[in-house]
C-alpha positions in Angstrom: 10.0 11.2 -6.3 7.1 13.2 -6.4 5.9 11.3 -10.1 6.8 8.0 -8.9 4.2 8.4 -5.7 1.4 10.0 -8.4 1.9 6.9 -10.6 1.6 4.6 -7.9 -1.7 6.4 -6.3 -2.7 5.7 -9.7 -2.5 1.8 -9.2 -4.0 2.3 -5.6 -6.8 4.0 -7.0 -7.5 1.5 -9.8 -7.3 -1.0 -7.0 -9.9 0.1 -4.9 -12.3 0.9 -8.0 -12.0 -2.8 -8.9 -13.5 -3.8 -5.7 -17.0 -2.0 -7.2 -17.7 -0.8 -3.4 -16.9 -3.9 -1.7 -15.0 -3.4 1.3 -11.2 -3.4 1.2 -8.8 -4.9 3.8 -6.1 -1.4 3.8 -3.9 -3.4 6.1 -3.5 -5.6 2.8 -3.0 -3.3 0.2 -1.4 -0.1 2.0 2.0 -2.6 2.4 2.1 -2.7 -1.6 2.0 0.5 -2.1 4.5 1.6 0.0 7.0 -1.0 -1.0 6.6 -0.3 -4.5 7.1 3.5 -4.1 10.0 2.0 -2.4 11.0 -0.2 -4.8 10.3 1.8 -7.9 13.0 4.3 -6.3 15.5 1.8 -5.8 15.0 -1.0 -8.4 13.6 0.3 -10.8 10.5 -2.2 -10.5 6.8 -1.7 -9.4 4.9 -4.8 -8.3 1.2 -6.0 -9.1 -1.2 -5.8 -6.0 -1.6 -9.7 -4.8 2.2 -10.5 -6.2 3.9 -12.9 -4.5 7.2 -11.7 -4.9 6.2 -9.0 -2.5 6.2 -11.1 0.7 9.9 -10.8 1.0 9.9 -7.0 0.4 7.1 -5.9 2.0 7.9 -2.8 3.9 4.4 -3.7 6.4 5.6 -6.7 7.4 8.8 -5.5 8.3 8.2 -2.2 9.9 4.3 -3.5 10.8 1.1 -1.6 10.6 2.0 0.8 13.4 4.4 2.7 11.1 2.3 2.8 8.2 0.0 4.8 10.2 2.2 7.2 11.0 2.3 7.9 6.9 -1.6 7.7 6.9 -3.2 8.4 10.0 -6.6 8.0 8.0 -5.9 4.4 8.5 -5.4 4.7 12.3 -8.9 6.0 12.6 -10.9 3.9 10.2 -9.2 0.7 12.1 -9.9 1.9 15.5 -13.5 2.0 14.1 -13.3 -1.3 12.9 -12.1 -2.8 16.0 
């Protein structure tokens, strides 16, 4: 478990490099990386940031924002900021 979440911070990482220090929406990417550590686990299959094929999985949607918080309260703080 422990090599599938490094891999996976990998693709976070490279994700937020590639916006060169333009802001990033977490709300939009934190639910793809949760469902794929998800989904790596269980199917055996990591999705691309921005894949469709993730709008039926996606563990945000499903559990919402609130409960991805509670995994990363970091996020809790730099969205109460925001707001």
């Amino acid at each position: 478990m422990e090599a599938v979440i490094c891999d996976e911070i990998s693709y976070f990482i490279e994700r937020i490099e590639s916006a060169n220090g333009a802001a990033i929406d977490l709300e939009k990417i934190l639910p793809t990386f949760t469902t794929n550590i998800v989904a790596v686990m269980m199917l055996g299959e990591r999705f691309d940031y921005g894949d469709k094929r993730l709008d039926d999985l996606q563990f945000g949607k499903i559990a919402g924002m609130n409960m991805q918080t509670r995994f990363f309260p970091f996020v809790k703080v730099g969205l109460s900021r925001a707001i």
